[in-house]
C-alpha positions in Angstrom: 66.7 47.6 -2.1 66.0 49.0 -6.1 67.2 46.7 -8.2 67.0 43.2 -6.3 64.5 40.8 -7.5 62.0 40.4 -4.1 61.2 37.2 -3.3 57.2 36.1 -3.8 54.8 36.5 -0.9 55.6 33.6 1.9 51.2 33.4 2.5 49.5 33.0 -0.4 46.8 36.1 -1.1 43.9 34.3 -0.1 45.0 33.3 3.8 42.5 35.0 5.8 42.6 34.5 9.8 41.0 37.5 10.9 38.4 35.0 12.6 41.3 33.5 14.4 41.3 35.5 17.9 44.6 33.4 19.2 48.2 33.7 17.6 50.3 30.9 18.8 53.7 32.1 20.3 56.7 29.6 20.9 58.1 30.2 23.9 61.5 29.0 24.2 61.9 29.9 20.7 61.0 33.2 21.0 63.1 33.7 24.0 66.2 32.6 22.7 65.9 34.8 19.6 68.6 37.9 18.4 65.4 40.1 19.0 64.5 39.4 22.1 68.1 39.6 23.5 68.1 43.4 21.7 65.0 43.9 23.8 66.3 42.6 26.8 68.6 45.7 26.9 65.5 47.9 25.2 62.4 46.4 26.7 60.2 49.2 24.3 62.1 47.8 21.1 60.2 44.2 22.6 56.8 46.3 22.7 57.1 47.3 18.8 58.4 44.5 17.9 55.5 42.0 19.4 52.7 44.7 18.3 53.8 44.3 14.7 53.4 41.0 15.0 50.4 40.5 16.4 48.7 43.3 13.9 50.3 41.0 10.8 48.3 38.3 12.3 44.9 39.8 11.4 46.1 41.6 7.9 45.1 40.1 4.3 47.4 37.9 3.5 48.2 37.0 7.1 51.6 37.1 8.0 51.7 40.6 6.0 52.4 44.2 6.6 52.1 47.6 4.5 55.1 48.6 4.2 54.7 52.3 5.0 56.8 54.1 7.9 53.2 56.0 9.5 51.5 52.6 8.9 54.2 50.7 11.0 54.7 53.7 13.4 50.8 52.9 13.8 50.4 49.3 14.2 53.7 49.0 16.2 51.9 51.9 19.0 55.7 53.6 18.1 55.4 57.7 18.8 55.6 59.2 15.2 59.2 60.9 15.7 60.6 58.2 17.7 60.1 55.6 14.4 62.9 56.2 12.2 65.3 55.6 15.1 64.1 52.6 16.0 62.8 51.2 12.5 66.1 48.9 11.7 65.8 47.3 15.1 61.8 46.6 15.0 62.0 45.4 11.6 64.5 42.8 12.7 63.7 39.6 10.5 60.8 41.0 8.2 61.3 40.4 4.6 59.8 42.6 1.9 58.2 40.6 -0.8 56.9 40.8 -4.8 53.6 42.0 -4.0 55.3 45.3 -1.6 54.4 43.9 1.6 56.4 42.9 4.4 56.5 39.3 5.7 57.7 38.0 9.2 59.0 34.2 8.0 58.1 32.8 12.0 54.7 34.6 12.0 54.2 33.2 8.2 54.8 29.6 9.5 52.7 29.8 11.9 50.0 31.5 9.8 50.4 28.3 7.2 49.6 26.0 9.7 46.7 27.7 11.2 45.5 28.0 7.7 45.8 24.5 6.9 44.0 23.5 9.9 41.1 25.8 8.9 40.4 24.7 5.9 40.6 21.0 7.3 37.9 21.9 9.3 35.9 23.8 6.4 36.1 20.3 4.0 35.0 18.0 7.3 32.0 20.9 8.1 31.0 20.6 4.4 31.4 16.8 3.9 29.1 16.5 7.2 26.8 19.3 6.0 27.1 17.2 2.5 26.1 14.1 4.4 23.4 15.4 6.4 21.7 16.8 3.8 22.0 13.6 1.8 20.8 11.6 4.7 17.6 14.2 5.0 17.1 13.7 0.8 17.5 9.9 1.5 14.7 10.1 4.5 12.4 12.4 2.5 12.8 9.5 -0.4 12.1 7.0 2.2 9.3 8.8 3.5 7.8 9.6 0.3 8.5 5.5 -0.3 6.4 4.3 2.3 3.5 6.8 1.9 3.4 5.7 -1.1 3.2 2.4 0.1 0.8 3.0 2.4 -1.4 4.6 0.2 -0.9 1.4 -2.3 -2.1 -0.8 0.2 -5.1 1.4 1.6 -6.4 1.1 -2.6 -5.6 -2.6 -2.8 -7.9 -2.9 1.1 -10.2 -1.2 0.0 -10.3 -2.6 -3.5 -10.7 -6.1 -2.1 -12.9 -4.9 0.5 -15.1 -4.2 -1.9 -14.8 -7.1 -3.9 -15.7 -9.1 -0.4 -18.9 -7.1 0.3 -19.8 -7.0 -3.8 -19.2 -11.4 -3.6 -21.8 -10.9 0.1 -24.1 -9.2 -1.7 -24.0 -11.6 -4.6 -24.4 -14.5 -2.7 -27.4 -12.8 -0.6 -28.8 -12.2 -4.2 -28.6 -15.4 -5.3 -30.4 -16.8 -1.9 -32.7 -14.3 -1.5 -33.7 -15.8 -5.9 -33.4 -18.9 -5.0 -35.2 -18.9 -1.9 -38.1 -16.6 -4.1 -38.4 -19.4 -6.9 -38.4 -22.0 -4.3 -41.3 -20.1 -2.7 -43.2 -19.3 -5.8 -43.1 -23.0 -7.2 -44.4 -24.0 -4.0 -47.0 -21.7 -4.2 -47.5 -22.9 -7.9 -48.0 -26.3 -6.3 -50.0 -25.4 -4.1 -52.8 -23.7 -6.4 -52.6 -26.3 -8.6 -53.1 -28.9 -5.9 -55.9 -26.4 -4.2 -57.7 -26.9 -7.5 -57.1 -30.8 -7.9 -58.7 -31.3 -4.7 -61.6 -29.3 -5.5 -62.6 -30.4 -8.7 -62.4 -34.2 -6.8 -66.0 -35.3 -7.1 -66.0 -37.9 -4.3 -64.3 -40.8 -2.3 -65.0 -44.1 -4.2 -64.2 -47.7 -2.6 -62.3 -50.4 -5.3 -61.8 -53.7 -3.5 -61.8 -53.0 -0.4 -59.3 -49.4 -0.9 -59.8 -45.9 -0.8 -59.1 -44.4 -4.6 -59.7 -41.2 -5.5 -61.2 -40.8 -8.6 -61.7 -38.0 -11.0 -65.3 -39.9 -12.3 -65.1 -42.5 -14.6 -62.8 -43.4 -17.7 -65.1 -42.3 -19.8 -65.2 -39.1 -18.6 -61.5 -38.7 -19.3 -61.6 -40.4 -23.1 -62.3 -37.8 -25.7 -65.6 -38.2 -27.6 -65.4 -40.1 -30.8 -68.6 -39.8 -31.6 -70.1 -37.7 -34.1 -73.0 -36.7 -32.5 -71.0 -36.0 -28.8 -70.1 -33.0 -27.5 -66.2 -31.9 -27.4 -64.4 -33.0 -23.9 -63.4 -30.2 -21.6 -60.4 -32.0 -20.4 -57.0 -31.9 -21.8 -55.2 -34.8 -23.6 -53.6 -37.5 -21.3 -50.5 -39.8 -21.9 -49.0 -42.8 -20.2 -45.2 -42.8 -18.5 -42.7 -45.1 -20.7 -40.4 -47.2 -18.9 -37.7 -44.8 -19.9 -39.4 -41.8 -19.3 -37.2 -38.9 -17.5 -38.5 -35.7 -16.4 -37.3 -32.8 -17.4 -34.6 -30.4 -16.5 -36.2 -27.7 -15.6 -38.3 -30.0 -13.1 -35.3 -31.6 -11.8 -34.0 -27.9 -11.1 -37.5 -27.2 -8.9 -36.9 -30.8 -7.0 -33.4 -29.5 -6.4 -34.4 -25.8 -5.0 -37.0 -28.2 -2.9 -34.2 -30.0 -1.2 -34.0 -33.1 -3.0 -31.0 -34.7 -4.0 -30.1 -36.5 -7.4 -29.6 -39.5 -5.6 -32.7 -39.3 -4.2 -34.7 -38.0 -7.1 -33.0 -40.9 -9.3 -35.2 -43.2 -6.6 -38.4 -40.8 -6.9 -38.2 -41.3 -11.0 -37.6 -44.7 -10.4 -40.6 -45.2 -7.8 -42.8 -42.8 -10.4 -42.6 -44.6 -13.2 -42.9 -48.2 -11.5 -46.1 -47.1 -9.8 -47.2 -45.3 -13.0 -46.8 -48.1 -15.6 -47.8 -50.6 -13.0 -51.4 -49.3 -12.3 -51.9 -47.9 -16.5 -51.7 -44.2 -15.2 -52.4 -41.2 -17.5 -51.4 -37.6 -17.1 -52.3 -34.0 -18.7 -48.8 -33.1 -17.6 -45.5 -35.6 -16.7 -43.6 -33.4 -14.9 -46.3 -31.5 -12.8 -47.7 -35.0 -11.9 -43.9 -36.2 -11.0 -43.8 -32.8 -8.6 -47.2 -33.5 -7.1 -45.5 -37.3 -6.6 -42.7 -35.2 -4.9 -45.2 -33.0 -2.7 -46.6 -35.9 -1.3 -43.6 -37.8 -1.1 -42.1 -35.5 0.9 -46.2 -35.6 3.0 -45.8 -38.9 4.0 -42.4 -39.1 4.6 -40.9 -41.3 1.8 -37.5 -41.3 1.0 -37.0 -43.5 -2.3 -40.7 -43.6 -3.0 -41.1 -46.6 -3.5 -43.6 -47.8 -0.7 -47.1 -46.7 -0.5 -49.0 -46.8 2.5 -51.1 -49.5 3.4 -55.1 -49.3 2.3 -54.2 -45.7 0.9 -53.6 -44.8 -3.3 -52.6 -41.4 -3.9 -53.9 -39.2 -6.8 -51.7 -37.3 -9.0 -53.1 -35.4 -11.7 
């Protein structure tokens, strides 16, 4: 065979199918070949011929064998001395090749296929492993995702949480002061009425009324008089017709439950009684919260009855 040109392998290098434990054999085809007729009348050229086939089957490139005479003797289970004579016969079909192996073209074919099929199998395993392993990175994202989430909305609960209970606790603040100043005018009231009633020097009787009186207008007037002594008693001063009180005594009329409407008719009601009967005060605005106090007393919503028989002091 020097001096032909060999044919290239029939299996590429790289077909491997030593993990394949199964060699497909076609039946009818393989019964109504030239070799099996041979080994109809020599069943042991059969044996040699089928063991060198099946050993190709596992060999690297499948489909391949070594061509060496104690390598074939070997895999074909041939006695050593008995191969030469029954070599041509075994060999029957085998093809030598560029790379100095031996090829069997039905064992080849057969070999191509199974390869084929293997490495469909090897892309589907890989594009599944591929997709599970994407699916898992897409789950971990998720997962990641809504923990983050979670974790998002746990701040922004808490966060308002707080702002709820800091807006309670404002709002208790602001009663808890208001309910304090409330208190604390009253109490201011209070003393200062406390001390009005005691520096009262008696009950007089002007026509036919009960009028408390703080002694006479003289008492009140400041001395003119060179040779008097310097009243005790602060300056006094009438109520306009226009006279308002001022803010922060409307404030202390509001913390007291009043409302503008209603304090609108208690100015109103001041004033009328003030101007009408020449009244005086030390202090406009405490005398228009004493007005209040009593207001309140005797139950007078727009103050502008007075019991009958009774006058009320205000300082």
């Amino acid at each position: 065979m020097s001096g032909l040109i060999l044919p290239p392998p029939l299996v590429p290098a790289e077909v491997d199918l030593r993990n394949f434990a199964f060699m497909p054999v076609e039946v009818a085809r393989l019964r109504q070949s030239k070799q099996w007729l041979i080994a109809k009348r020599r069943p042991e050229l059969g044996f040699y011929a089928f063991n060198l086939w099946a050993a190709s089957w596992h060999q690297r490139p499948a489909a391949s064998i070594e061509d060496d005479d104690d390598v074939l003797a070997d895999f074909a289970l041939c006695p050593p001395d008995e191969w030469a004579s029954v070599r041509h016969e075994v060999l029957r079909g085998w093809v030598k090749c560029s790379d100095g192996r031996l090829y069997h073209p039905v064992v080849a074919e057969k070999a191509l296929e199974a390869w084929k099929k293997k490495l469909a199998q090897r892309n589907r395993t890989e594009a599944a492993s591929a997709a599970r392993k994407s699916k898992h990175l897409a789950q971990r994202d998720d997962d990641v995702t809504i923990s983050s989430r979670q974790r998002d909305d746990d701040v922004t609960a808490t966060k308002g949480e707080r702002e709820r209970e800091g807006k309670r606790r404002d709002t208790s603040i602001n009663r808890e002061s208001e309910s304090l100043n409330a208190a604390r005018a009253t109490n201011l009231l209070d003393r200062e009425a406390s001390v009005s009633a005691k520096s009262e020097p008696s009950v007089a009787t002007n026509g036919g009324k009960n009028r408390y009186e703080r002694g006479s207008v003289a008492d009140h007037e400041p001395q003119t008089s060179g040779t008097a002594g310097i009243s005790s008693d602060p300056p006094r001063c009438g109520v306009s017709a226009k006279w308002q009180p001022s803010e922060a005594a409307v404030m202390w009329a509001i913390l007291q439950k009043w409302s503008r409407s209603q304090l609108a008719a208690q100015v109103e009601a001041f004033r009328a009684y003030s101007v009408g009967h020449g009244k005086s005060y030390a202090d406009l605005d405490e005398a228009f919260k004493s007005w209040l106090i009593r207001s309140k007393q005797f139950g007078r919503s727009t103050g502008t009855e007075q019991p009958k028989g009774v006058e009320f002091y205000v300082p």
